[in-house]
C-alpha atoms as a printed R data frame, in Angstrom:
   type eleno elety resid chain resno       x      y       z
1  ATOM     1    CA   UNK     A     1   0.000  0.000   0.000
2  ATOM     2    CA   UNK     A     2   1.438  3.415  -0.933
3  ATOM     3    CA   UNK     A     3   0.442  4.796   2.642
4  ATOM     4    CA   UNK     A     4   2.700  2.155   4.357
5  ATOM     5    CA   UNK     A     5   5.523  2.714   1.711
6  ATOM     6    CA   UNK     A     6   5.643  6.206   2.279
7  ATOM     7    CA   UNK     A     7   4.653  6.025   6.194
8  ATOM     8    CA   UNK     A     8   1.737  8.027   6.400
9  ATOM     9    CA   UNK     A     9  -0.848  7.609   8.874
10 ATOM    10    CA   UNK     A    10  -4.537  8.447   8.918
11 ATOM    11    CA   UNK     A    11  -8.003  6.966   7.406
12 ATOM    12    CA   UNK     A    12  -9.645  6.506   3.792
13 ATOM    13    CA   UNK     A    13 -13.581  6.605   3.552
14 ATOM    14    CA   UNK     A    14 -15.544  6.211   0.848
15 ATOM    15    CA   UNK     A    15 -18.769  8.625   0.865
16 ATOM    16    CA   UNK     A    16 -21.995  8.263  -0.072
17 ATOM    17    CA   UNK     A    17 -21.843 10.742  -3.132
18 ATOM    18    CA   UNK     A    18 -18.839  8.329  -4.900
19 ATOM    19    CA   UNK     A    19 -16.362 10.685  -3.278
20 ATOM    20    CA   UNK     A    20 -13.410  9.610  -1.262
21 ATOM    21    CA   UNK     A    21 -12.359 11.294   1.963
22 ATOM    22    CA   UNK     A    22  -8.710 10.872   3.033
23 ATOM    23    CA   UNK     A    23  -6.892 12.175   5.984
24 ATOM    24    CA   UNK     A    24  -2.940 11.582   5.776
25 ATOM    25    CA   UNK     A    25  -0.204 12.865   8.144
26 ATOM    26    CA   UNK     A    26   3.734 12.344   7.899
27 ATOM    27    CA   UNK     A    27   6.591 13.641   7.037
28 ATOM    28    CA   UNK     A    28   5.537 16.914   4.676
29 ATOM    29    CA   UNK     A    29   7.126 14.872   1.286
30 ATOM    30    CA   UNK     A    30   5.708 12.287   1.973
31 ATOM    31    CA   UNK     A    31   2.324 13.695   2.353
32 ATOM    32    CA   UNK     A    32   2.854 15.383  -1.013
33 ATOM    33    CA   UNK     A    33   4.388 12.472  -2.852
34 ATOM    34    CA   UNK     A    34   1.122 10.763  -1.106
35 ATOM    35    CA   UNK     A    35  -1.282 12.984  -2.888
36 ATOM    36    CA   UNK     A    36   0.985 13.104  -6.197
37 ATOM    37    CA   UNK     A    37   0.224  9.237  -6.649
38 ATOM    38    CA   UNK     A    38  -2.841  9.279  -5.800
39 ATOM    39    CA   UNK     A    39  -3.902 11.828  -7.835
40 ATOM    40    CA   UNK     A    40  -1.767  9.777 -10.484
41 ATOM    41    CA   UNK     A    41  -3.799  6.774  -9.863
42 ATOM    42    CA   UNK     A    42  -4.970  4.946 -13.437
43 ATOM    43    CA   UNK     A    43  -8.660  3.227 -13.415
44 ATOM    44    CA   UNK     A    44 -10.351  1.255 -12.559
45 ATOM    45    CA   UNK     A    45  -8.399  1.917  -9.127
46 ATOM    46    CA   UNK     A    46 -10.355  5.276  -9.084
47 ATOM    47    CA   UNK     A    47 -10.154  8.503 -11.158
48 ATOM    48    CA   UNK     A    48  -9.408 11.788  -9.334
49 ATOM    49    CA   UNK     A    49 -11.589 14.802 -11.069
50 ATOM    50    CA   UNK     A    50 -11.359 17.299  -8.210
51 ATOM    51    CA   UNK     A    51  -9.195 17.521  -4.666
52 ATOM    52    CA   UNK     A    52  -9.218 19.626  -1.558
53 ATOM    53    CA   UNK     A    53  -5.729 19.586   0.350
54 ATOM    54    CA   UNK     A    54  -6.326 21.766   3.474
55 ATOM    55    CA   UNK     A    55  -3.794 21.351   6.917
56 ATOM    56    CA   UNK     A    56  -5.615 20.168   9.471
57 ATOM    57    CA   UNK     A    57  -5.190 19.432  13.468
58 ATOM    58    CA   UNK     A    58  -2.871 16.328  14.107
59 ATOM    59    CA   UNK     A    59  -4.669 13.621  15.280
60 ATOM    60    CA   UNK     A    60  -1.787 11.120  15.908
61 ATOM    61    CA   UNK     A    61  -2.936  8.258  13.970
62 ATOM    62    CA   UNK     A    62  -0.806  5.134  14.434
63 ATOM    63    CA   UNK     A    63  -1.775  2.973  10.820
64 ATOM    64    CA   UNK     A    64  -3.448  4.003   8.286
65 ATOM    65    CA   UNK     A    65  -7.174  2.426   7.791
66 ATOM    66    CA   UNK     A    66 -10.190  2.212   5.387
67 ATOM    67    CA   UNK     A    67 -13.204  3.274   7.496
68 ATOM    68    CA   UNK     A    68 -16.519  2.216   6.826
């Protein structure tokens, strides 16, 4: 998984509009190179049409996790 490769921590949740909502904390690259490859990502993995990147509160997540 790239999270793990890159050590990033937080959650991915799919939303009821077809959206995805990620929350990723690291090291700054590696949040960026994060977002790069996903953003990157070929179907039928997913498609990305429109992102949000905002900095948000650390919330010391210790894996990273699909929520449901």
């Amino acid at each position: 998984m790239v999270a793990d490769q890159l050590n990033i921590k937080g959650i991915v949740k799919n939303q009821s509009d077809g959206s995805v909502y990620i929350e990723a904390q690291g090291d700054p690259q590696a949040v960026h190179s994060f977002a790069k490859k996903i953003i990157a990502s070929p179907a039928p993995s997913g498609r990305v049409s429109n992102y949000n990147i905002a900095d948000n509160k650390i919330k010391n997540y210790t894996s990273f996790n699909v929520v449901y």
